[in-house]
N, C-alpha and C positions, 0 to 999 in steps of 0.2 A: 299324849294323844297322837296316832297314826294320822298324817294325811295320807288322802285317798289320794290310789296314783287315777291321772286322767284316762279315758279311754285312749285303744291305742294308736286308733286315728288321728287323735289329736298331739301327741305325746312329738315333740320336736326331734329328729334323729340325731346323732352326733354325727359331724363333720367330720373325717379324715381328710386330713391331705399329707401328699407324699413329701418325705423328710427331704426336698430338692432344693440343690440352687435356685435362682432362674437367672437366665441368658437373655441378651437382649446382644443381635448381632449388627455391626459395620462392616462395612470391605475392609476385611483384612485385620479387621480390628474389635472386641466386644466391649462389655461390661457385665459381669459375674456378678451374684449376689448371693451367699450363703444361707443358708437356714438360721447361723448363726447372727446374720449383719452384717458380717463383713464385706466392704465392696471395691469392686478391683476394676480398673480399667486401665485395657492394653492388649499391644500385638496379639495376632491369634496366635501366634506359639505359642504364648505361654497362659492364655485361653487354654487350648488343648492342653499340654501338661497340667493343668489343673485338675481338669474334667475328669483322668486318669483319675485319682484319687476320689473322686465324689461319686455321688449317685447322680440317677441320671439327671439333667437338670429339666426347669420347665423352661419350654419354649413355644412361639408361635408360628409356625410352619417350622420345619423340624430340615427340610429338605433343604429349603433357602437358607436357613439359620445356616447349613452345614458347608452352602456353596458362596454364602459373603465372605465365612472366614478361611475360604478353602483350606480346608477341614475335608477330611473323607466322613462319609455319614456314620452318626454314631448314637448310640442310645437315648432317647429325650422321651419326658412326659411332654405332649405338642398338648395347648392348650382346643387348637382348633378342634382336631379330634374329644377331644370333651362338648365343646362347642355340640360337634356335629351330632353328638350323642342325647346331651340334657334339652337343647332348643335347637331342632333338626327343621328345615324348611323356614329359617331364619336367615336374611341374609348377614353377613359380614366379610367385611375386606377382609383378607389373609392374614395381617399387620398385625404388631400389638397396638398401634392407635386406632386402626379399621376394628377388631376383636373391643377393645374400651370403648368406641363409641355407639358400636352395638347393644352393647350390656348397659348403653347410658349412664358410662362413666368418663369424666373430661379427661383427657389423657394431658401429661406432662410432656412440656418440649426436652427435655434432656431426657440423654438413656438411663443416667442410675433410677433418677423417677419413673419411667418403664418400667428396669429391674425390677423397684421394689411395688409395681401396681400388679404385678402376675399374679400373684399368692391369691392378692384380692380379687384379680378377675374368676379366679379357679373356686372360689368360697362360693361369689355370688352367682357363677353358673353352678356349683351344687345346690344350694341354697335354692335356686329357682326349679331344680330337680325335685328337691325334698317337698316344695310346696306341693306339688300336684302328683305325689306319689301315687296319689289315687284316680287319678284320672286316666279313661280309658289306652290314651298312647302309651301309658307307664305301664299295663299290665301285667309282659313279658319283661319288662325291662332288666328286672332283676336277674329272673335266666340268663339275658343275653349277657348282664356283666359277669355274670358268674362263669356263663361258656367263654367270654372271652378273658378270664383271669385264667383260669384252666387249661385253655389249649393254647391259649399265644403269648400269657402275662405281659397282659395288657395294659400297663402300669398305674390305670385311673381303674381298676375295677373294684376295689376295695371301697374307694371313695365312691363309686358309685353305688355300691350296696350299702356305704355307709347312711347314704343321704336317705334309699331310699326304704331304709331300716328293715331291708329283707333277708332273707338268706333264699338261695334258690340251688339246686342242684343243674347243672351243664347238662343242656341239651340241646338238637339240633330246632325243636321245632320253634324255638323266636326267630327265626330267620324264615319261617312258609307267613310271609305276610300275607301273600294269596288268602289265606282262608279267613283272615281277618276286615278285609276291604270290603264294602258295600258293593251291592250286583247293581245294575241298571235294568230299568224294567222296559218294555216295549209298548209304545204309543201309540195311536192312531197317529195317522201321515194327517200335518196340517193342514188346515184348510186354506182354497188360494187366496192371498192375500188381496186387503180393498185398496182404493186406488183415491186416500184422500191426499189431496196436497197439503205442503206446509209452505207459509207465507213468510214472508221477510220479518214480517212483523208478528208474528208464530216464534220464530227462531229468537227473534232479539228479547220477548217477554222466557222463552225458556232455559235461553243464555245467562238472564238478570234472576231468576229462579237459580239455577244450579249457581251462581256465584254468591247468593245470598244477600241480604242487606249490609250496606256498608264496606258493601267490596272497594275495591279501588276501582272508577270507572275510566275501561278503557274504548272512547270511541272506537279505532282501529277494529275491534276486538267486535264489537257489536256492525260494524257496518262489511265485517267479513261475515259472519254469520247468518247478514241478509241475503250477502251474494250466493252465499255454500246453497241458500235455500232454494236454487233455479234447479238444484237436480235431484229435489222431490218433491217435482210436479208431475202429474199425470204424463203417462205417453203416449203419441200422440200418434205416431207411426211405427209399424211395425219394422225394425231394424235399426231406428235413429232415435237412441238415447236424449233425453237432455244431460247434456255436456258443459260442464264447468271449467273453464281454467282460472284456477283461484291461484296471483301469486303472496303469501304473506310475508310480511320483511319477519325480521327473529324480532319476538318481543309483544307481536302482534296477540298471541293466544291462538293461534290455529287453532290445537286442539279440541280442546271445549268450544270452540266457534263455529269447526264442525260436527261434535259431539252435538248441541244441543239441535239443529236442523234434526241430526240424523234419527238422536233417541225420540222424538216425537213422534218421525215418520214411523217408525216401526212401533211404538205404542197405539197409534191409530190403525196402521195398517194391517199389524200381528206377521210380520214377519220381520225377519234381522238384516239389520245394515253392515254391509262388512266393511272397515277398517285396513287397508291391508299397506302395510310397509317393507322396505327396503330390507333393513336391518332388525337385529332382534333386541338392539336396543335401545330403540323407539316402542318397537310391537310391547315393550317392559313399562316404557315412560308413560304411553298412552292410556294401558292399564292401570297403570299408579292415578295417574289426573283424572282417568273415567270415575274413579273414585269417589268424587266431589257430586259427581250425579246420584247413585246411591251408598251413599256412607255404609250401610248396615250390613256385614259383610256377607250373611246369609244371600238375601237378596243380590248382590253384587255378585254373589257367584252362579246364581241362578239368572239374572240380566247380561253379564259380559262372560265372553267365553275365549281364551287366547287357543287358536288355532295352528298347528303346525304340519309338517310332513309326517308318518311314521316314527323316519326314524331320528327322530327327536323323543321319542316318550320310551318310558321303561315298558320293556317286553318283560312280562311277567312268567311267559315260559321259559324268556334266554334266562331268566336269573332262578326258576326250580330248576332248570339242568345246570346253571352253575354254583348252586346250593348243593346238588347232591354229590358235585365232580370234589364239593372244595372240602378235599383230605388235608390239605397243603395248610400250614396256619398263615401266609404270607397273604391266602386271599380271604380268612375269617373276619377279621377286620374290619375292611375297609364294603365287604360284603354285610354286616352288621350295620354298619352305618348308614348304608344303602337302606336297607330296612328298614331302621329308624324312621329316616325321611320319608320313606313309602306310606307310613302310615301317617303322617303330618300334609305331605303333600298337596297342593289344591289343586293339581289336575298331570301330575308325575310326568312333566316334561325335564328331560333331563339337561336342557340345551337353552340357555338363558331365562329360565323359568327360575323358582324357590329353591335350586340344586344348589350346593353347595360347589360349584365347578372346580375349587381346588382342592377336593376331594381327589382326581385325578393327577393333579400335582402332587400329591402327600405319598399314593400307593399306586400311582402310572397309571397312563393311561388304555392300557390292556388290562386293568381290574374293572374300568368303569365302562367306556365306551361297547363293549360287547353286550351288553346287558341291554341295549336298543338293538332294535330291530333294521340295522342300516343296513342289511343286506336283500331286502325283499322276498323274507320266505315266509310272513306271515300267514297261517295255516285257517285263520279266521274261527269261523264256528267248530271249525272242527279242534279247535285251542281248548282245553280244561279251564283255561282264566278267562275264555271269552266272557264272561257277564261280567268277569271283576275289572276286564281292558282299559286302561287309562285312554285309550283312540279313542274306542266305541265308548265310551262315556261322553268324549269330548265331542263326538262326532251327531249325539244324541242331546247333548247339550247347548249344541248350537242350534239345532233346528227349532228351537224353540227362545233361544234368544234374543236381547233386542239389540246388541253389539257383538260382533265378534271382528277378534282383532288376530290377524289373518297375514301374512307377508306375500307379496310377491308370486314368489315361488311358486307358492302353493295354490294361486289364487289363476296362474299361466297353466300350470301342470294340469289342474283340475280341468282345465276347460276345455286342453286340446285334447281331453279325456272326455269330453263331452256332458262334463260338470262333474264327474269324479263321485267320492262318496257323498260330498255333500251339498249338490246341487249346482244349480246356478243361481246366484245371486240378482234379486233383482234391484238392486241398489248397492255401489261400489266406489267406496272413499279412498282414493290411490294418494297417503302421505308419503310424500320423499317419491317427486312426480315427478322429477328431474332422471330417476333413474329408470323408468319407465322404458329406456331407449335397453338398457344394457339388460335389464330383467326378463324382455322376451327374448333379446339375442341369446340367453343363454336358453331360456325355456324352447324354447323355436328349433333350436339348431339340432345336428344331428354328426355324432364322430363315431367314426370303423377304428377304432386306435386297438391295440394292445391289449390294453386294460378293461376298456367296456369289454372284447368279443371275451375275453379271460373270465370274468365277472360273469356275462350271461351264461357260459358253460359251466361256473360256479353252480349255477342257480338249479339249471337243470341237471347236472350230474351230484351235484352234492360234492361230499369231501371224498379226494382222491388220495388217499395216506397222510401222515401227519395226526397233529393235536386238533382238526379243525372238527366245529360239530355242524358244519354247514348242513340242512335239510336240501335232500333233491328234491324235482319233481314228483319223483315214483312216490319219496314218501309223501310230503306233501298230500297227491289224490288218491294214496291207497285206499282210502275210505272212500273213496266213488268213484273208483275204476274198479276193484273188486276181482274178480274174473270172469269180465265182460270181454269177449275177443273183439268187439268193436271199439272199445278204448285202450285196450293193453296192444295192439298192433301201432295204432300210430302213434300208442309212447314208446314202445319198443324200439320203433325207426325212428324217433326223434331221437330219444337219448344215444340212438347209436352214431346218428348226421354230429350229434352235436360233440363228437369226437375231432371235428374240424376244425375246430375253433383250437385257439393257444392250450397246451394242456400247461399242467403247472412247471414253475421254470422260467418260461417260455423268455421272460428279458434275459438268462444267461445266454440263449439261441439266438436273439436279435442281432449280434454284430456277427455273423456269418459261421463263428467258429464250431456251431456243430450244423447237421441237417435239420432242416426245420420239419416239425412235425404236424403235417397235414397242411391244408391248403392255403388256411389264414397266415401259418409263418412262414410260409413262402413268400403272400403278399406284403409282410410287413419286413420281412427282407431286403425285398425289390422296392421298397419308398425308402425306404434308407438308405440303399447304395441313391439313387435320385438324389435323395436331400442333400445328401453328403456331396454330389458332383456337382451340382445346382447352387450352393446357399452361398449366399456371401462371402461369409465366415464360417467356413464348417471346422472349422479350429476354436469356435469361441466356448467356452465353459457354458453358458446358456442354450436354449432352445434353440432350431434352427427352421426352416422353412422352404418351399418353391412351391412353382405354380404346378398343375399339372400336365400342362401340354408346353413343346414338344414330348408326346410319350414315348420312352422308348418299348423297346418290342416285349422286351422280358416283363416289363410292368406291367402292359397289356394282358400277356398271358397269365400272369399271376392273377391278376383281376378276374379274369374271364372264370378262370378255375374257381374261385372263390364265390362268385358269384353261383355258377352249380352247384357248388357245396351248401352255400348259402339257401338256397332253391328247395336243397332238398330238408332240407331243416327246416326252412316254416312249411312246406306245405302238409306234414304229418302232423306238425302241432297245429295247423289249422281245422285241421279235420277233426282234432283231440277237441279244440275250442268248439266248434261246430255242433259236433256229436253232444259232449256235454251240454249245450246249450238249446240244444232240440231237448233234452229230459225235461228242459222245464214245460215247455209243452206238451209234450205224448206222455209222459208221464205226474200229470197237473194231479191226478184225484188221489193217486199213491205216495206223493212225496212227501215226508216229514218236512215242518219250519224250518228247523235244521238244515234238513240234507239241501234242500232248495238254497239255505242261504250259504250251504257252502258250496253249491253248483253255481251260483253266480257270485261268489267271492273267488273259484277259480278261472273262471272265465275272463275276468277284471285283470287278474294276473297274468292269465297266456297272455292277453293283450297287450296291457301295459307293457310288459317289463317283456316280454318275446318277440312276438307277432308285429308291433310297431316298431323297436328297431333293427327288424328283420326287413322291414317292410322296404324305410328306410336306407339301409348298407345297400342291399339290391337295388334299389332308384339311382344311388350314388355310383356303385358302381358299375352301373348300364352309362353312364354319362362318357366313361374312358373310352368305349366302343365307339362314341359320337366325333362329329367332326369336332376341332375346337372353336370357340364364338369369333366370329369376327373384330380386332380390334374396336374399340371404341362402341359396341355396341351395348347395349344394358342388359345384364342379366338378370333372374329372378333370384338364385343365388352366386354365393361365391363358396368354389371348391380349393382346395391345395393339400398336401403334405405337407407331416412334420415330423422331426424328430424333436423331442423333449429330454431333457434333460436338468438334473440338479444336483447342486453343486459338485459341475462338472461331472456326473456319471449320467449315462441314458438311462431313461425309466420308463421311455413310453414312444410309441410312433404310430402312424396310421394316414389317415384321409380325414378331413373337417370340410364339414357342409355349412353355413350359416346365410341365411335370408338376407340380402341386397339391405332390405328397409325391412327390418323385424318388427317395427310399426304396426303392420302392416296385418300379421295375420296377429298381433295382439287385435287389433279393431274388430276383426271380423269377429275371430271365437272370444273375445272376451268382451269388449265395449260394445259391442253391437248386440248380442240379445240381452242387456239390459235396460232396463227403465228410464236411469238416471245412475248420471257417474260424474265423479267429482275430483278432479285431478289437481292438486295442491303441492307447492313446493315454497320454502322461501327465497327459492335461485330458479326460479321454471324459466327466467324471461335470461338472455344474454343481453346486457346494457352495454352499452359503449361509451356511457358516462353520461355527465352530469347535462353537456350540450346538447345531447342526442337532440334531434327534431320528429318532427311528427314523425318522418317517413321513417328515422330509425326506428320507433316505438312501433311502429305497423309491420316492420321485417322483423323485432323483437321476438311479437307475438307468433308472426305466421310462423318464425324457427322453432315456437316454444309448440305449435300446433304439426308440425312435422316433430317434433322430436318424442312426442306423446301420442301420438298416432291419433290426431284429432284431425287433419289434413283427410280421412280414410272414410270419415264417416259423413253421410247425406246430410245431417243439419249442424248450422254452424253451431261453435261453442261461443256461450256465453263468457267477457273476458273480464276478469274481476283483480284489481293489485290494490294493495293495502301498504303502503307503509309501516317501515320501521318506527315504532317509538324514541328509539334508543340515539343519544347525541354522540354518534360517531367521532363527531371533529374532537370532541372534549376528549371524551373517554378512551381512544384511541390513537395509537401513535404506528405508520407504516413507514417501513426502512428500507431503501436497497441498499447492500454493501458492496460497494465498486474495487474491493482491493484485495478479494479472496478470490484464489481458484477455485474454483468449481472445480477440475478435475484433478487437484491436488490433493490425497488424502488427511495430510498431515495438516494443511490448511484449513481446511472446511471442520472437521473435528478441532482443533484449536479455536476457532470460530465459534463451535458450539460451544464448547467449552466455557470460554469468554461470557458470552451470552446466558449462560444458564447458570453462571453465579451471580453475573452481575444483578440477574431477577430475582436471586435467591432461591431455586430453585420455582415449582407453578408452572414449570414448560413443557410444553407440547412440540418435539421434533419432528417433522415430517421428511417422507426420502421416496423418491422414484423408485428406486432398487433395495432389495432387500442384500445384496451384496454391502454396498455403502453404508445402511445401518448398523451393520452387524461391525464395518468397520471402525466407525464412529463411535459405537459401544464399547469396543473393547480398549480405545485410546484413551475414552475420557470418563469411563465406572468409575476407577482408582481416585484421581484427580476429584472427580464434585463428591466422592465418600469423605472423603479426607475434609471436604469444606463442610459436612453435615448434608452433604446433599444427594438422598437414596436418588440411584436411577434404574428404570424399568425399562422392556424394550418387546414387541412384539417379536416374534420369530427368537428371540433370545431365551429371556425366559420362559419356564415351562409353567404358563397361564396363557387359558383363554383369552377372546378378546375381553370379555364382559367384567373376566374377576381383575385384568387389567387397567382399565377405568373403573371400577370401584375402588381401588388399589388407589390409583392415582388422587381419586376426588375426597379419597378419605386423608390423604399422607399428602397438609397442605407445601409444603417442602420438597417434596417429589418435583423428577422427571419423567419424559414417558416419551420413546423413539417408537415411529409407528408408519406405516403405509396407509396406501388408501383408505382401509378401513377405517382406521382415527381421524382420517380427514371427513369423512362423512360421519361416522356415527360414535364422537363422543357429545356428552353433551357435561359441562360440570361448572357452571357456575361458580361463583366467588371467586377467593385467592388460587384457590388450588389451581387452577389453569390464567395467568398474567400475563404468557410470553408464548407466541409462537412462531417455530422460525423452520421455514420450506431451504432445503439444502439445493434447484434447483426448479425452474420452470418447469413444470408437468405437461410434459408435451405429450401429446399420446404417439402410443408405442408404434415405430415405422412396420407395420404387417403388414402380410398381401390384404389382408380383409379391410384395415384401413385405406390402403393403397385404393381397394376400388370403390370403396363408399368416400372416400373424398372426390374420385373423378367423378361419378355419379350421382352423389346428393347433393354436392356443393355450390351448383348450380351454378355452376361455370365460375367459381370464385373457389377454388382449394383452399389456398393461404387464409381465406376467411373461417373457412371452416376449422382448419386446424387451431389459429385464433379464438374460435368460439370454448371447443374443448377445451383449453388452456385458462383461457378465462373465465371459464364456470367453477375449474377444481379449486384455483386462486381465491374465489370468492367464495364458496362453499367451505375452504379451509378458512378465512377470515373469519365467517361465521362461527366459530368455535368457540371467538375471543368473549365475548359480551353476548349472555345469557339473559343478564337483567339487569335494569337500571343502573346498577351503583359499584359493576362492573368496571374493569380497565384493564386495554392489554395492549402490547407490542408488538407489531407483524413486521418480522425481518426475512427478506426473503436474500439469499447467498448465490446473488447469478446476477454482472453487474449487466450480463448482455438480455436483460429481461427486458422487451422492447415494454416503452410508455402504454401502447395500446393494449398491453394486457392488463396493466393495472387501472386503466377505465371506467372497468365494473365496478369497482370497490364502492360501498355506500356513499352515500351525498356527504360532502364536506371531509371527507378524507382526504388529507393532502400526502401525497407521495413521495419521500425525501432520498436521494442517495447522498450517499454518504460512505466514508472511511468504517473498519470493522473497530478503530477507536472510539469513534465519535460515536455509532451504533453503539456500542457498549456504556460510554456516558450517558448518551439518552435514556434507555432504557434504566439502566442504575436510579437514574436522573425520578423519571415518568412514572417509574412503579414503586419507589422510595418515599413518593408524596404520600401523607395523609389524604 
């Protein structure tokens, strides 16, 4: 008797996997594994000789595998590339224990146990292929492995038509994701929002809600979320928010303490509370914890919406012009893969969203990064993907949401835009409040450099020879200038003005040796010879700087010229602005939806991105014609030259404008027409320790209200600190080491060294200069591989920040060298972060713009001021150490000339020890050795 075969839906596919070693690499050193079993472990040379004879092996990242064992790159099945194919918009570290605990598999601490888990991580992501072969994301899939076995022998595509039991003929069209995405539909504009308040005790019942029964209760935790609730209450004056300064120790639950105030307010009120952060790996965190509010992920993507700039999200035009350019197999690829995710995606941010960011690592970063829109030539309605727009989705999905989680940036930019696409918010949560000072400084300010006047002739001329597909203006409004003589005239003289600006080249022209062409490279000529006669150090391999007065005569006149030139460039594009922007009037009963939304999607753009810092250069450079300020008096900004430079080559020069107290016009266009604003940090306050008295804790706050631009606004702010839960004294141990140089190199790297076995790897290095790191790194890779201990390094390795702490917090053994960034925004709990050690006092950088914001804000006390700087990054960096309870770590800082008063700040009952770099290495050995 025949058994009946099952239908073929259900019929299980057969597996293939390729007849490979697998590779699992160390610096310098591997461990092979044959298909056979046999396993080899030793030098890369004879690694490589091996590989010679075999097929390609598997690995996980293929590029790093090839630069631990330096190794020139060579053939590999990369596991991640499957990864990124079967479960696309999933995150995982790069690693093979980041790649196994993705898949929710326990990875082994030795490498031959890696070796031999690869085969199995490769089964169970086909395996999780095979299961949902029918599900809509799979559709195309088969095509795509087939096109990409066909044009690039892609060495998983067998095994992926195995799994997903198809056979498909190679064609281009799995890669037009375009036609597959959902359109967004168009809504009535909402209605204005009501004006109920939320009570202390509203917050604390909705807090105990989203935590559930049975949580762990944390006082702290519920009597911040009373506080958070003073800044959604009714307002009461026109111009004057109610204003919170909420500081939270780490540990407290910020988050959801002011999640639960905010989501309320906006379920009663029917508009959205914005969220807005620092870094993009908080704006990730936040989303992750909102989580716990609506579990059900439908919902949750209809309730929270993560917000970004442009160009953060895939341009879906840049990627059908680089679909149809990509003859080449080198970019089929890593352009499939992209696809992949496009259709997984939950809102196609490319930029610490669900991306896969070492996607870019795998096949460079000129495959990936072009595919956003970071150049500002978004064509808007008049785009063929306009309905399928990852923006305009997100842009249409916040208007109607009850959180959106929003950074900084965007939330500055918008407003001096006069609320930008998506409004102004009437209710505004600034987490990471602490940075409030540097976030409008850069939003606020305004630079004539090189590079900007380059970029905006970019914009408006298009591409001027070369591979580049840059859109100009012309094309851009050729759909609504037409052959209109009232719009083609003053684009005509714009695009011809706009010949003035640097054409391309233009930095091999910057150091004199040819003529400079047109009126801009004259002026950025003339600030270079200045810099260079003026600076310091105009020999040092970094940036350089002066003031601008005394000017000399030739400076003058290059200004002055440029300034005409300048002159005559916005005022044709203002007319173009203008013009277009009367259609929407005189032409109100003829105009198509359409044409209207793309007659004020270009309007939005002369101005933006033209017309304001047109606006701008010419203010600035009217100031050189002025007498210069009087010694000592206050300015509203600060001006100077600079030359730039890196590593040791010039890249850039010009003129920089930046706002006195950038405070200042954050309050006005941002904090002032809102409702309620809630400005939270767990460092907002500078302490001066454990003695402080009343009157330090009243100068604490007034610095924390000057440095948040809450000093700016007509009512006072509400002042709210919560404590740390967390037993610093225990769980913590802080070091000075009194017997290293600081400016020795060989020193300070043997130090680290010392230090980052004695922890066992879990460290977190931090460095003032990306010079020092990079030197640090290259003394002491070799050294902690050889003890089993991988090290990572910002600016070194080719990862983001983001896939770098993922990196790190998955690979409990890891190191990780880092700047600023890592001091502010990692967050990683447990072992994986034990030890972290600052290679010198963070002083901020001696600049003119420093120079006159400490004569001027410091209130007659400089040394305090620089004091304060210092002592906030110190304790912001501490805060790294102890995420939760049951945490423990080691704060070694290598500067014995670190005066006591900076270490102050550090939390209550932290005692501050110096000490020998012996004796620091016993302790630490010692402290994190304990059970």
């Amino acid at each position: 008797m025949t058994t009946p075969r099952p239908p073929a839906e259900l019929r299980q596919p057969r597996l293939l996997l390729p007849d490979s070693p697998a590779l699992i690499a160390g610096f310098g050193r591997g461990t092979l594994l044959t298909p056979d079993g046999e396993l080899f472990s030793g030098p890369a040379i004879e690694i490589g000789r091996r590989l010679r004879d075999m097929p390609p092996p598997m690995v996980v990242h293929a590029p790093a595998t090839a630069r631990r064992l330096g190794l020139g790159s060579f053939p590999a099945c990369d596991l991640l590339e499957l990864f990124a194919f079967c479960q696309p918009a999933r995150p995982a570290a790069p690693t093979p224990r980041g790649l196994a605990l993705a898949l929710d598999r326990e990875p082994p601490e030795d490498e031959e146990g890696l070796a031999a888990l690869l085969p199995e991580l490769a089964t169970a992501m086909l395996r999780h292929l095979a299961a949902g072969r029918n599900a809509p994301l799979n559709r195309d899939a088969a095509a795509l492995a087939a096109k990409l076995g066909a044009e690039t022998h892609w060495p998983w595509a067998d095994s992926v038509l195995a799994a997903l039991g198809q056979q498909a003929r190679p064609s281009l069209d799995p890669l037009k994701v375009w036609r597959r995405l959902p359109e967004w539909e168009e809504v009535a504009p909402p209605p204005p929002p009501a004006h109920h308040p939320v009570s202390p005790t509203d917050a604390r019942r909705r807090l105990a809600e989203i935590l559930g029964e049975g949580a762990e209760q944390r006082p702290q935790q519920a009597d911040y979320a009373s506080a958070a609730a003073g800044a959604f209450q009714a307002r009461e004056v026109r111009g004057a928010p109610n204003l919170v300064l909420a500081e939270a120790g780490t540990g407290t639950g910020k988050t959801l303490g002011y999640v639960a105030p905010a989501s309320l307010w906006a379920e009663r009120n029917g508009a959205p509370v914005w969220i807005s952060t620092f870094t993009r790996n908080l704006q990730r965190q936040i989303d992750q914890e909102a989580a716990r509010l609506y579990p059900e992920p439908a919902e949750r993507r209809r309730r929270i919406v993560v917000r970004k700039g442009r160009e953060n999200y895939l341009c879906l035009l840049n990627m059908e012009e680089t679909v149809a350019a990509a003859s080449m197999a080198g970019i089929l690829l890593p352009l499939a893969l992209v696809s992949r995710w496009a259709l997984a995606t939950r809102d196609g941010d490319l930029q610490g969203g669900d991306f896969p960011g070492w996607l870019a690592e795998l096949f460079g970063p000129h495959h990936i990064w072009p595919l956003a829109d970071r150049r500002g030539e978004c064509i808007h309605s008049a785009c063929g993907h306009y309905k399928q727009c990852f923006v305009e989705h997100s842009i249409r999905r916040a208007r109607g949401a009850t959180l959106v989680i929003a950074n900084h940036a965007l939330v500055m930019v918008q407003a001096a835009l006069g609320g930008g696409e998506d409004g102004k918010p009437q209710r505004l949560i600034f987490d990471e409040g602490h940075h409030l000072f540097d976030a409008a400084d850069a939003a606020f300010s305004a630079d004539l450099t090189g590079g900007e006047a380059a970029e905006l002739r970019r914009w408006l001329l298009g591409a001027e020879g070369g591979r580049s597909r840059a859109r100009g203006l012309s094309r851009r409004l050729e759909d609504l200038v037409g052959d209109r003589p009232d719009l083609l005239l003053p684009l005509e003289e714009a695009l011809q003005a706009a010949r003035a600006l640097p054409a391309p080249g233009w930095p091999n022209r910057l150091a004199d040796f040819d003529e400079p062409r047109g009126t801009a490279e004259g002026f950025l000529q003339s600030v270079r010879r200045q810099v260079l006669a003026r600076a310091k150090d105009e020999e040092a391999g970094y940036g350089v700087e002066c003031d601008l007065h005394p000017l000399p005569e030739p400076v003058a006149e290059a200004g002055a010229a440029l300034a005409e030139s300048l002159t005559r460039l916005r005022n044709p594009l203002q007319a173009l602005h203008d013009r277009l922007a009367a259609r929407l009037e005189d032409e109100a009963e003829e105009l198509e939806v359409g044409d209207r939304i793309r007659i004020e999607a270009a309007c939005r753009g002369l101005e933006r991105r033209a017309l304001m810092p047109l606006t701008a250069w010419c203010a600035m450079l009217g100031t050189l014609s002025a007498p210069p300020r009087p010694p000592g008096t206050r300015p509203e900004y600060v001006d100077w030259f600079a030359l730039d430079r890196r590593e040791g080559r010039e890249v850039d020069c010009g003129m920089h404008r930046h706002h006195l107290d950038p405070t200042q016009p954050f309050a006005m266009a941002v904090a002032a027409p809102a409702h309620g604003v809630l400005i939270t940090s767990a460092t907002l306050r500078d302490h001066a320790g454990a003695t402080e008295g009343e009157e330090d804790r009243e100068a604490a706050w007034r610095a924390a209200e000057s440095r948040t631009g809450a000093a700016h606004l007509p009512n006072p702010a509400i002042r709210a600190a919560v404590a740390s839960p967390f037993d610093y004294a225990t769980r913590t141990r802080a070091l000075v080491v009194e017997d290293v140089s600081k400016g020795d190199p060989a020193q300070v790297a043997a130090a680290y060294r010392a230090l980052f076995t004695a922890s066992g790897g879990g460290a977190l290095g931090l460095f003032t200069a990306v010079r020092r790191l990079r030197d640090v790194q290259s003394r002491i890779a070799q050294p902690l591989a050889e003890r089993g201990i991988p090290l990572y390094a910002q600016h070194v390795d080719a990862m983001d920040n983001a896939t770098l702490v993922d990196v790190f917090r998955a690979e409990e053994h890891a190191c990780l060298l880092g700047t600023d960034a890592m001091r502010d925004g990692v967050d990683v709990p447990g072992r994986s972060l034990r030890l972290l050690v600052f290679d010198r006092v963070p002083w901020p950088r001696p600049s003119i713009l420093h120079r006159e914001r400490r004569t001027h804000l410091s209130e007659g006390q400089p040394k305090s001021y620089d004091d304060a700087i210092a002592r906030h990054r110190l304790r912001q960096a501490f805060g790294r150490l102890i995420r939760r309870g049951d945490d423990k770590g080691v704060f070694v800082l290598l500067d014995k000339s670190c005066p006591s008063r900076l270490l102050a700040g550090l939390p209550p009952g932290v005692v501050v020890r110096r000490l020998g770099l012996r004796d620091a290495v016993a302790e630490t050995r010692e402290f994190l050795g304990e059970s």
